[in-house]
C-alpha positions as CSV (number, residue, x, y, z in Angstrom):
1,X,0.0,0.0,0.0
2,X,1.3,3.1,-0.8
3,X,-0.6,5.4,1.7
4,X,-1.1,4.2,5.2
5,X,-3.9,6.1,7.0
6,X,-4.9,5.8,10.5
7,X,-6.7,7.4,13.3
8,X,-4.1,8.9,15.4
9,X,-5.5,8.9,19.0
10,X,-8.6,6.8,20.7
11,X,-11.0,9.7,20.5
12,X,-10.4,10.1,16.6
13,X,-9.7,13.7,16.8
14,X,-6.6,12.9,14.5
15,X,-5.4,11.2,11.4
16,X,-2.1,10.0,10.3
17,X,-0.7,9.8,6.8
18,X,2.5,7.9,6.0
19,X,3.8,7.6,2.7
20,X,5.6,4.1,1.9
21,X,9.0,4.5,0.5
22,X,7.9,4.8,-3.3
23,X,4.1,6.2,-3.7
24,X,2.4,7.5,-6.5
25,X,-0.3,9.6,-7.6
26,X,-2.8,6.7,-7.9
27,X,-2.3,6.2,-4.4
28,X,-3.0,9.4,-2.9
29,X,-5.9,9.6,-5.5
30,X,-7.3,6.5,-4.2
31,X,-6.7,6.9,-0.4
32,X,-7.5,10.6,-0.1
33,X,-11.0,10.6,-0.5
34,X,-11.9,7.7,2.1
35,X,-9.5,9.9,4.3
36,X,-11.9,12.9,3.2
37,X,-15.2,10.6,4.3
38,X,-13.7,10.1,7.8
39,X,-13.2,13.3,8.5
40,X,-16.6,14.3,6.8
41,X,-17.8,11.9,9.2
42,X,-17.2,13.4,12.5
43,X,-19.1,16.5,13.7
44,X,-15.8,18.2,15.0
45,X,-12.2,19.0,13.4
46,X,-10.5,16.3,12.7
47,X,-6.1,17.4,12.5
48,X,-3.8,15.2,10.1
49,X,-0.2,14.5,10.6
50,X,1.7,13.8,7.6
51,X,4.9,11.9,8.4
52,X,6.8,11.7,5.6
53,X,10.1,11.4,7.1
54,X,10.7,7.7,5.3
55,X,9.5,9.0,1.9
56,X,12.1,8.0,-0.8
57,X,10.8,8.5,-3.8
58,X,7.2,10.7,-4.9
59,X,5.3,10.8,-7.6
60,X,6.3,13.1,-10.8
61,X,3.0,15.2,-10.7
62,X,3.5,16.0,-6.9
63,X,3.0,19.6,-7.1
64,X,-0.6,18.7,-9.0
65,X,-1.2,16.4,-5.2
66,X,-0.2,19.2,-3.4
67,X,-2.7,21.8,-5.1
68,X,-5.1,19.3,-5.0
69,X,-4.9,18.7,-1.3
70,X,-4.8,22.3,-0.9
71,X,-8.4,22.2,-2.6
72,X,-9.9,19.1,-0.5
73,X,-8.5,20.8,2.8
74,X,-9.4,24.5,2.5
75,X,-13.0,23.6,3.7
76,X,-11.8,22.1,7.1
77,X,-11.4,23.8,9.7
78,X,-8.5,21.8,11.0
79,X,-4.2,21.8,11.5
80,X,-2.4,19.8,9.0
81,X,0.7,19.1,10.7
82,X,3.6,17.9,8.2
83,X,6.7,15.8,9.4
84,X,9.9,15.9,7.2
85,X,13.9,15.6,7.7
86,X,14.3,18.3,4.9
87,X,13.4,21.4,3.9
88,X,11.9,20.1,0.3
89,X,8.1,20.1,1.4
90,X,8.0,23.3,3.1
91,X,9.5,24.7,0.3
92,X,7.1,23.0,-2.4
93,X,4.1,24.0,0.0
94,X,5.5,27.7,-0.6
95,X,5.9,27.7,-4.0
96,X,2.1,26.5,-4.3
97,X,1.1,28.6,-1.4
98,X,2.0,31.5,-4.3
99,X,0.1,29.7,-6.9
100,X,-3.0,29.7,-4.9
101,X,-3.2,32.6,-2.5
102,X,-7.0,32.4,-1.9
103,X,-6.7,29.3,-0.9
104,X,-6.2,28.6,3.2
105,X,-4.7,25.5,5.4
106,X,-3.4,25.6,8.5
107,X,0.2,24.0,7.5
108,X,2.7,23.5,10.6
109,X,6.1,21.7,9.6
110,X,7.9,20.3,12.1
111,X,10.9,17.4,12.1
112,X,9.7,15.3,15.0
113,X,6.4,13.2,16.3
114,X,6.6,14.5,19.8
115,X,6.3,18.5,18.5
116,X,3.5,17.2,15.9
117,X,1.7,15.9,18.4
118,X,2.2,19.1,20.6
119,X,0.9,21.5,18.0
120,X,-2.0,19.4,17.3
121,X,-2.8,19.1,21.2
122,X,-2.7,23.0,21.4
123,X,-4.5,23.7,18.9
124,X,-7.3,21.2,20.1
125,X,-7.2,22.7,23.9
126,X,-8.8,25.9,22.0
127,X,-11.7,23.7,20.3
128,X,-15.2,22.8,22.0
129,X,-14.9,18.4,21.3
130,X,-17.7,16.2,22.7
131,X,-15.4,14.7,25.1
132,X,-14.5,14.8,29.1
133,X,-11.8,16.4,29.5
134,X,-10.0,13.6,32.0
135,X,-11.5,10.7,30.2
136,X,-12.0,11.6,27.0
137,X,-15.3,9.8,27.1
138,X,-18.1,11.4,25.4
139,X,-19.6,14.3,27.8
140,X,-22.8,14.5,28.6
């Protein structure tokens, strides 16, 4: 499989993206949209944390995947929270940023889990979720 995605935490407040070492455009294409319906699917903000740390190789048309996400993700109301060794992705999310300026994501790059996690945490502590806040158990 060339896109794993998971549900990041019990409550299913997040999802987590990892690329395999070699994906491609058919892939994303076919992943993304069930991805989409999950998130669709919950009446709150649901955050994504793209690790692509192991990511080896990517797909030829990847700035076309990257202004399409741009397109499926402006609607949400959510933190995308990208993962990466390198400096490549921030700068390709730049250069798209530029090619689509009315277009808004919340886009937070960082090179490690723990900080992802941390931004994603923050900016849910400023979100009303259905949940207690010791037991994460649905309030009532």
């Amino acid at each position: 499989m060339g896109l794993s995605i998971d549900w990041g935490n019990v409550e299913e407040t997040i999802l987590i993206i990892k690329p395999a070492l070699r994906w491609t455009d058919e892939d994303y294409h076919r992943e993304i949209p069930l991805m989409v319906q999950k998130m669709q699917s919950k009446p709150y903000p649901v955050d994504v944390i793209i690790d692509l740390r192991q990511v080896m190789h990517n797909p030829p048309n990847l700035i076309n995947i990257c202004r399409d996400a741009r397109l499926r993700f402006k609607d949400f109301d959510n933190l995308v929270v990208v993962i990466s060794n390198n400096h490549f992705w921030q700068t390709l999310n730049n250069t798209v940023v530029r090619q689509m300026p009315g277009i808004k994501v919340n886009v937070f790059f960082t090179r490690s889990v723990d900080e992802a996690y941390r931004e994603v945490e923050n900016i849910q502590k400023t979100r009303d979720y259905p949940f207690d806040d010791d037991s994460h158990a649905p309030a009532r």
